[in-house]
N, C-alpha and C positions, 0 to 999 in steps of 0.2 A: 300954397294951396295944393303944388301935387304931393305934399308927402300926406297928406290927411284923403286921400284919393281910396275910396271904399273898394278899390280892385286891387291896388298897390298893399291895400292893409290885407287883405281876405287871400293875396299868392305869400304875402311874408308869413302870415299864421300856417297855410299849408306847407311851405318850406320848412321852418321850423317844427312842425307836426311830423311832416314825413324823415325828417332828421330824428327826432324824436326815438320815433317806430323802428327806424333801423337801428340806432344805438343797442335801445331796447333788447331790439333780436340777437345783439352781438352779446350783450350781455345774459340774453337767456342762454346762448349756444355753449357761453363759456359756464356758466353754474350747471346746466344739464349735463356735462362733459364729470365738470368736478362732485355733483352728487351721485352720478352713476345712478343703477339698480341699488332696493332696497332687498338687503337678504330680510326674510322671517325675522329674524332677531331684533334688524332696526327699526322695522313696521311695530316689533313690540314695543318698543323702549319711545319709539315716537309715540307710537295710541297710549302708552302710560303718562308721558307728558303733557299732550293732549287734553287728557283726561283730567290731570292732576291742574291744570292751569282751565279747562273749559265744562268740566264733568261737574254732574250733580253728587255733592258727597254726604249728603245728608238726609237720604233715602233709604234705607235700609232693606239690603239684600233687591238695590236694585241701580243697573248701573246706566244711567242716564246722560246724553247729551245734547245739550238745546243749542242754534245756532240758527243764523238769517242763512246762512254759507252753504250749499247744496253741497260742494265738494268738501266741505271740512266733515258731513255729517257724512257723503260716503265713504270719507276714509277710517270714519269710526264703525261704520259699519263693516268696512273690511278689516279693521283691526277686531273686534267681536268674531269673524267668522277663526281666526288665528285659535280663538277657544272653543269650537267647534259649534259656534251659534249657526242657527240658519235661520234666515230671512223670515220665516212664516213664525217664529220666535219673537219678532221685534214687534212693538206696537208703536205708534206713534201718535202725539194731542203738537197740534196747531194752535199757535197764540195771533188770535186777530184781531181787527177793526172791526168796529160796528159797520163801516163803509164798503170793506172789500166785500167781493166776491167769494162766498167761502167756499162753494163747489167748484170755481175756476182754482182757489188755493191750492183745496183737497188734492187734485187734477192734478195740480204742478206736482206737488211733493211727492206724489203716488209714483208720478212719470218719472220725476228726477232719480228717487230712488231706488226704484223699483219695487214697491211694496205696495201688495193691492190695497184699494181703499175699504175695504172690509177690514183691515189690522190699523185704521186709525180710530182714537177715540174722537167724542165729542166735544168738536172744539172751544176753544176758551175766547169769549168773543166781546173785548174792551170797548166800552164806548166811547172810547175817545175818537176825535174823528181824522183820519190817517192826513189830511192834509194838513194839521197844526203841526205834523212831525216832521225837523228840518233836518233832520237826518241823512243824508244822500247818499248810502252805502249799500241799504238793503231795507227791509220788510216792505216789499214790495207785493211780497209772496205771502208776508206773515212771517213768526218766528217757529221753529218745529224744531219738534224734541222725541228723539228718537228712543224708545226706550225697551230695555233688557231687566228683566224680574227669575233671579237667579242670585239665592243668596250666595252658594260656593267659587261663585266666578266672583261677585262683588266684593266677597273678604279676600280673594286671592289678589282682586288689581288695588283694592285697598292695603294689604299687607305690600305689595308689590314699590305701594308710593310711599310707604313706610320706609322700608329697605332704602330707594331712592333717598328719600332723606336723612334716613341714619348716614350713608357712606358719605355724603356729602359732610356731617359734621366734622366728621374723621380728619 
């Protein structure tokens, strides 16, 4: 009977949790150390990657990326600014629930990424009902798509992922 003891279960989960946590940190300290700073260059070659593996390529003369991930959409936003986009250039559409909240959405994603909500369009709004979705990673918020409408940047990161995969035939 004491090993089934709801206090004895609930301190071993917290042990193991906080073992967990510090592993964790030992192993962020060691990958921070070994990616270092990124120069210019590798912020390129990551947002072409990026891009090529999460980007809309089927848009023409417009260079699009949609994600649940705040931080994957700032870093494409800061990969965009490398081409000397600025922020009041970007527009953004939100994919959502008939259910959520879509001015608390609007809210998040304006906050997250700093884009006023006057540069979003008008959202796209599913009726499906967000609790049938057993997904437990994200659209919490909705899905948003950041997007850039510039044909010569668009054939430049497209020729870019071209090149990427010619040398890789090589």
């Amino acid at each position: 009977l004491r090993d089934f003891s709801s206090k004895r279960i609930e301190r071993y989960r917290n042990t193991m949790q906080l073992k967990k946590e510090t592993r964790l940190q030992e192993v962020y300290k060691k990958v921070s150390k070994d990616i270092g700073k990124f120069s210019k260059r590798e912020i390129f070659l990551l947002g072409l990657f990026l891009y090529w593996g999460e980007g809309t390529k089927t848009a023409n003369s417009s260079t699009q990326l949609t994600n649940t991930n705040p931080a994957m959409l700032k870093f494409f936003i800061r990969w965009l600014e490398l081409f000397g986009v600025n922020k009041r250039d970007l527009r953004v559409k939100l994919h959502l629930y008939s259910d959520m909240n879509i001015n608390q959405s609007i809210a998040f994603w304006s906050k997250e990424l700093k884009i006023p909500v006057s540069h979003f369009k008008k959202p796209y709004i599913k009726t499906t009902k967000l609790k049938s979705i057993t997904y437990k990673n994200g659209f919490g918020k909705g899905t948003c798509c950041v997007i850039f409408e510039n044909r010569d940047i668009w054939e430049y990161i497209k020729m870019g992922l071209k090149y990427i995969s010619d040398i890789q035939k090589k």
